[in-house]
N, C-alpha and C positions, 0 to 999 in steps of 0.2 A: 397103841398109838394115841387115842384118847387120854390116855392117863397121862402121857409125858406131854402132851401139846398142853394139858392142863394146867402141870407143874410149868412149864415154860409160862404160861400166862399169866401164873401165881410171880415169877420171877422178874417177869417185865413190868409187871402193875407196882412190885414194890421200889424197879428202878426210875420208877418215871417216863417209861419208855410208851408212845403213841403207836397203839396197834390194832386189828382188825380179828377177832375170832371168829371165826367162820365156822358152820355147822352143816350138814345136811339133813334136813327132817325130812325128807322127799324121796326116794329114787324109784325109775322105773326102767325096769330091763331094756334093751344089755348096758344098761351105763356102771360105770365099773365102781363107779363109788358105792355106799351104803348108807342110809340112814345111821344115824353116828357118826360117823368121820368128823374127823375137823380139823383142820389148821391155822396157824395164825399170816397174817397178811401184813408185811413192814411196808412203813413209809417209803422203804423205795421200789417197792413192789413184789420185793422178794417175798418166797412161800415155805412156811414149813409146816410141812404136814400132808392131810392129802382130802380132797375134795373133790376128784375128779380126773379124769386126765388130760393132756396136754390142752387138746382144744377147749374144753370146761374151764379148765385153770383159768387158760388169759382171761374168757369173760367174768369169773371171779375176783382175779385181779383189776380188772378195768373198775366194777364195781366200788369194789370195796376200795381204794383211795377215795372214791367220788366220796361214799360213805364214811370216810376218814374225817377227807376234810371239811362236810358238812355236819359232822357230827352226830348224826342221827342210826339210829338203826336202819336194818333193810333184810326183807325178802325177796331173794333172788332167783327166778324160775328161769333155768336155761332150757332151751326145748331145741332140737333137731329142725331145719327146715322144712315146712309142709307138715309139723306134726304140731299141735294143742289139745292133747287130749286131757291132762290134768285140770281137774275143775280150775274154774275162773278162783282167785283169791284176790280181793279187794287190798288194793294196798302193795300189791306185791310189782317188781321189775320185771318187766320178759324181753328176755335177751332173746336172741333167734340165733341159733350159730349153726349158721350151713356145713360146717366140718365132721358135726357128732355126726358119728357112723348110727346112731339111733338112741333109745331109751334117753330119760325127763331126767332134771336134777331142783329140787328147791331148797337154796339153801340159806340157812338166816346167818347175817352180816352184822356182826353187834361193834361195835368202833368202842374200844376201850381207852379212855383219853384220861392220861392225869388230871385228879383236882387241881385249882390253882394254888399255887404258894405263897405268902405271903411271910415275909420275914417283921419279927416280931424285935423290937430294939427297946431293954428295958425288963426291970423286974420290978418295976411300978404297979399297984394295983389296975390300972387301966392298961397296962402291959397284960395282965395276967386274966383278966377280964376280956381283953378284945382274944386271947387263944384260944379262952375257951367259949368264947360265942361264934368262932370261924370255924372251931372243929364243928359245932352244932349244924353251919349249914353246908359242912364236909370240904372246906379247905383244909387246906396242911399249912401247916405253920412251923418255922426252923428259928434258932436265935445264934444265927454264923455271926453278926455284928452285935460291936462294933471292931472285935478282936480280929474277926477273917472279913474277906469280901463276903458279899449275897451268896447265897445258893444261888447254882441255876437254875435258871428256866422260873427265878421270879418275879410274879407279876405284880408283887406290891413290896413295898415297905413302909411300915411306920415305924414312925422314931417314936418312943414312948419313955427314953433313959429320963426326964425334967432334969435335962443339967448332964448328967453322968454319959457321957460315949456318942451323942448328938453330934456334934462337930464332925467325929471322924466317920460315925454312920451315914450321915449325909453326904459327905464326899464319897462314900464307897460306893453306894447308891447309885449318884450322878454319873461314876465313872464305868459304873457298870452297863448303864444304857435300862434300868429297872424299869416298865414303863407308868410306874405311879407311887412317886414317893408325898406322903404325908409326917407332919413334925405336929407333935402334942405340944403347943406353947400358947402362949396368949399371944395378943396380936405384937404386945411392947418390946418382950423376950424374943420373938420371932424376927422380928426386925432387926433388932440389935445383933444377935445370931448369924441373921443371914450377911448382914453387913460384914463382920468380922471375916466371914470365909470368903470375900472380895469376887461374888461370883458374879457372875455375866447374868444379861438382863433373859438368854435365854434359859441359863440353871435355874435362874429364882423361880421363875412360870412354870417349872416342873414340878416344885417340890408345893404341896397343898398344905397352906395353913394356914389358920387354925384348922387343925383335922377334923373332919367331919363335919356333917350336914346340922342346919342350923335346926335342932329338933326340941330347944330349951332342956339339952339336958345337964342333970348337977352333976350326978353321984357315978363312980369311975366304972360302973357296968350302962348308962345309961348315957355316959359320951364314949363305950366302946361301941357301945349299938350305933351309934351316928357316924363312928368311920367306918365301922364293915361296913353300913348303909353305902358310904360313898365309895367303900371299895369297888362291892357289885355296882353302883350307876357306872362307875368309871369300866370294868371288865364289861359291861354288857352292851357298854355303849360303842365298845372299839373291838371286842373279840379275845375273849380270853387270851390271852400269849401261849403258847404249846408249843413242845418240841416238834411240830411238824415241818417235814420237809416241802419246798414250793410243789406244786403240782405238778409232777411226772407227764411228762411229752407223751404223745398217743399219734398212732400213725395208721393210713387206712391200707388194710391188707389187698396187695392188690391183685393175689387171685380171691378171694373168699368175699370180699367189702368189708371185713370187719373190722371195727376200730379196737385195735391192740393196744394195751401200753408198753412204751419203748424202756425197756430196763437190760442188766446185763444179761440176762439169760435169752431175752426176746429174740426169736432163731429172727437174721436178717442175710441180704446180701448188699454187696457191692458192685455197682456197676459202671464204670469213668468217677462221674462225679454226682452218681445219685444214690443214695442209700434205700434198701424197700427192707420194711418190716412185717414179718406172718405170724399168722397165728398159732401155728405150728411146723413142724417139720417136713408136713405134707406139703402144704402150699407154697412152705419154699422150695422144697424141691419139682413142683412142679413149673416154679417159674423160672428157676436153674434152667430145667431141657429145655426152656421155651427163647426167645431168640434173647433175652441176655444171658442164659446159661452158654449161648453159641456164639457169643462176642469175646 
C-alpha cells in the first residue's frame, strides 16, 4: 500500500493536482492503523489509502483540508476520549475523538501544493533568462503563447516576444482571467501597443508595464531579476493561485460533537427538512433508533 500511495503521489505532483499525503509515525494499540501507512487526502476530501479507520479518518480529513488550504505541514495526534498518554509533542494538533474504541494515532499531514506557473512569451534573451531564474526559485514555466491559450492554473504571464506574438499573447492572457500579466516594452512602445488593442480602462490596469521593479537594471538577466522580483511581490501579496477547491462545509456530529467534514461519503441522514452529518456509521445509526430514526 505504501508503494502505490507513492506512485499516486508521484502522479499528482506531476499533474498539478493539490493534495494532502498523510503518514502515520505513531500508533498505539488496538488502533488498526500502523506506523507507515499512508494515504493521500483530495480537495474534496476524498481518501485514498489507509490511516486509520472510519472514526480516525474523518478527523484526518477534517485536518488535512484545513492543512491544504493553509499550506503548511501538520502533526496530527488523534487520541480516544479520557486518554493522553502519548508524550506531549510541541507543535502537534490533538484531536479528541470520542468514537475510537481505544489505541493513539499521530500522523504527519505534509500538503503537496504545485509551484506556481508562470507562462513565459518570447525567445528573447530576457525570455530565456527570466525561465531560467523562476526554475532557480522552483516555479514552473510553460511557453503555450502566443500560438495556444495560457496553461492552466496560471499565475503569471510575461510577454517577453519585443514585437513578435505581444498582441495576441496579451489578449489570451486577459481573456483567460491570468491574475498578473506583465509586457517587456519601454513606456513609448507600451502605449502605443496597448492603444492599438482598443482595451478598456479596466484591461489596461492588469497588464504591468514596464515589467518589473525599478532595480536599475541594464543587461536581459538583470531586468529578468526585477520581474520575477515583481512576480513574487505580486503572488505573495494576494496568494498564490492554486487549483484548490473553496473550503469544504463541516457539520457538528450530533451524537459524538464532532466537527466532520460533509463530502460524499460523510455517512448522513434525513429528516423532513434537516440534514445531520456523523462521523461514522456508529453514530448514525445510533441516531437512526433514536426519535428521528422513529419519525
Amino acid at each position: 500500500m505504501p508503494q502505490a500511495v507513492s506512485a499516486r503521489a508521484l502522479e499528482l505532483a506531476e499533474r498539478r493536482v493539490p493534495f494532502v499525503h498523510a503518514r502515520v509515525v505513531r500508533a498505539q494499540a488496538p488502533a488498526s492503523a500502523h506506523p507507515g501507512d499512508e494515504a493521500i487526502v483530495y480537495s474534496d476530501g476524498t481518501i485514498d489509502g489507509f490511516v486509520g479507520g472510519q472514526c480516525a479518518e474523518g478527523s484526518v480529513r477534517t485536518a488535512a483540508l484545513g492543512a491544504l488550504h493553509d499550506g503548511g505541514p501538520l502533526l496530527l495526534r488523534v487520541l480516544p476520549e479520557g486518554e493522553a498518554e502519548f508524550p506531549q509533542t510541541p507543535g502537534a494538533r490533538v484531536v479528541v475523538n470520542p468514537c475510537l474504541s481505544g489505541g493513539a494515532l499521530e500522523i504527519f499531514l505534509e500538503p503537496v501544493l504545485p509551484p506556481p506557473l508562470v507562462e513565459v512569451v518570447g525567445d528573447t534573451p530576457i525570455a530565456e533568462a527570466f525561465a531560467a531564474l523562476a526554475g532557480v526559485l522552483g516555479y514552473a514555466t510553460e511557453r503555450s503563447l502566443p500560438e495556444g491559450p495560457p496553461a492552466d492554473q496560471a499565475a503569471a504571464v510575461i510577454v517577453a516576444g519585443q514585437g513578435r506574438g505581444d498582441a495576441e499573447a496579451l489578449r489570451a492572457a486577459l481573456a483567460a482571467g491570468v491574475p498578473h500579466i506583465a509586457l517587456v516594452a519601454s513606456r513609448r512602445r507600451a502605449a502605443a501597443l496597448l492603444g492599438e488593442l482598443g482595451l478598456t480602462e479596466e484591461e489596461r490596469a492588469r497588464i504591468h508595464t514596464p515589467a518589473g521593479l525599478d532595480i536599475g537594471a541594464r543587461t536581459a538577466p538583470e531586468i529578468a531579476l526585477s520581474i520575477l522580483a515583481e512576480v513574487v511581490r505580486a503572488l505573495r501579496a494576494t496568494g498564490t493561485p492554486l487549483p484548490v477547491a473553496g473550503r469544504t462545509a463541516t457539520a457538528v456530529d450530533p451524537v459524538c460533537g464532532m466537527t466532520v467534514t460533509v463530502c460524499a461519503d460523510t455517512p448522513h441522514l434525513t429528516a423532513g427538512k434537516n440534514e445531520f452529518w456523523f462521523c461514522g456509521t456508529g453514530c448514525r445509526d445510533r441516531h437512526a433508533a433514536g426519535p428521528v430514526g422513529q419519525g
